[in-house]
N, C-alpha and C positions, 0 to 999 in steps of 0.2 A: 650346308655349313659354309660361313663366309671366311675366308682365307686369304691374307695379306700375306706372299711368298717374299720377300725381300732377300738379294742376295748382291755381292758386290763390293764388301768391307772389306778394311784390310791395313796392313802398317805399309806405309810410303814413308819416303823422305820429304824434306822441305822442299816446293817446288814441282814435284811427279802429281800422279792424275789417277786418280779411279770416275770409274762407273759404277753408279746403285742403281737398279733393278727394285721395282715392286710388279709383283703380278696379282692383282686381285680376282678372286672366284668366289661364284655362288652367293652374291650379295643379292642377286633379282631384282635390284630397280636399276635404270638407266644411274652411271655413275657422273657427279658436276665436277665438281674442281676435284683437282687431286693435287699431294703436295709432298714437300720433305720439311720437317722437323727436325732438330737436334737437342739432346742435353749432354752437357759438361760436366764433369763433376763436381755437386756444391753446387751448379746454377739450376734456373730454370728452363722448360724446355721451352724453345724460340724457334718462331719463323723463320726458315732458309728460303722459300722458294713454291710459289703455288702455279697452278695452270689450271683454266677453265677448261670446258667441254672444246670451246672454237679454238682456242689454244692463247690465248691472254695470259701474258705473265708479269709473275710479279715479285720482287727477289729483296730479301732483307741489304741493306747496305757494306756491311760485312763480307757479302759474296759477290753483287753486282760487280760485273766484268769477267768473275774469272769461274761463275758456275750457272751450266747451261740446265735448264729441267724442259723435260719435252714427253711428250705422250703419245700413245695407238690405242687406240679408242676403240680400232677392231679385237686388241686380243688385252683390252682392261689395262693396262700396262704404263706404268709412266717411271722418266729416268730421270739421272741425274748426273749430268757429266761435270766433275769437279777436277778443276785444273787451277795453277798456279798452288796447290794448297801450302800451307800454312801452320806449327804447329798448333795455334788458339783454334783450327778447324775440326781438331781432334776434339771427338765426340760418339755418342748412340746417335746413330739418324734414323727416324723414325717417318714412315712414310703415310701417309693419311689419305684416305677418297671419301668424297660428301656422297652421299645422295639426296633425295628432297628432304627426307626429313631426320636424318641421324648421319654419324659419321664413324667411320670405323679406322683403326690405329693399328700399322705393323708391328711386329715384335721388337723389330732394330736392328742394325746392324753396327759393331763397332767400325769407326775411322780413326785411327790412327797416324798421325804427322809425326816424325820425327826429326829435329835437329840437328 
């Protein structure tokens, strides 16, 4: 049974920093890129932040500089360290891994920024 554990949300203020957590299991192929998504309410969900198997990243412009995503590859797991945030950050972040031929979607986690 394949399992996207996400953990790590939560209300901040303007400025402060979380960390998100994805742990994936039981998918049984080798996993490629793994990523964070977000939806807003009323928008679409949007690319925050992807990472290859070698660790190639690639970050929507909205977060370049102040959100780091990075991975372990030995225990399926990729993060997501968010600093300087921002109320417009508040969001469902939803965390994603490819494999060769389908892709599978966390449940989310709320982030909340407050002003």
């Amino acid at each position: 049974q394949v399992q996207l554990v996400e953990s790590g949300g939560g209300l901040v203020q303007a400025g402060g920093s979380l960390r998100l957590s994805c742990a994936a299991s039981g998918i049984g192929f080798p996993i490629n890129d793994m990523g964070w998504y977000r939806q807003a309410p009323g928008k679409q969900r949007e690319l925050v932040a992807t990472i290859t198997r070698g660790g190639t990243t690639k970050y929507a412009d909205s977060v370049n500089g102040r959100f780091t995503i990075s991975r372990d590859n030995a225990k399926n797991t990729v993060y997501l360290q968010m600093n300087s945030l921002k109320p417009e950050d508040t969001a469902v972040y939803y965390c994603n891994v490819m494999t060769w031929n389908r892709g599978y979607w966390g449940q989310g986690t709320q982030v909340t920024v407050s002003s």
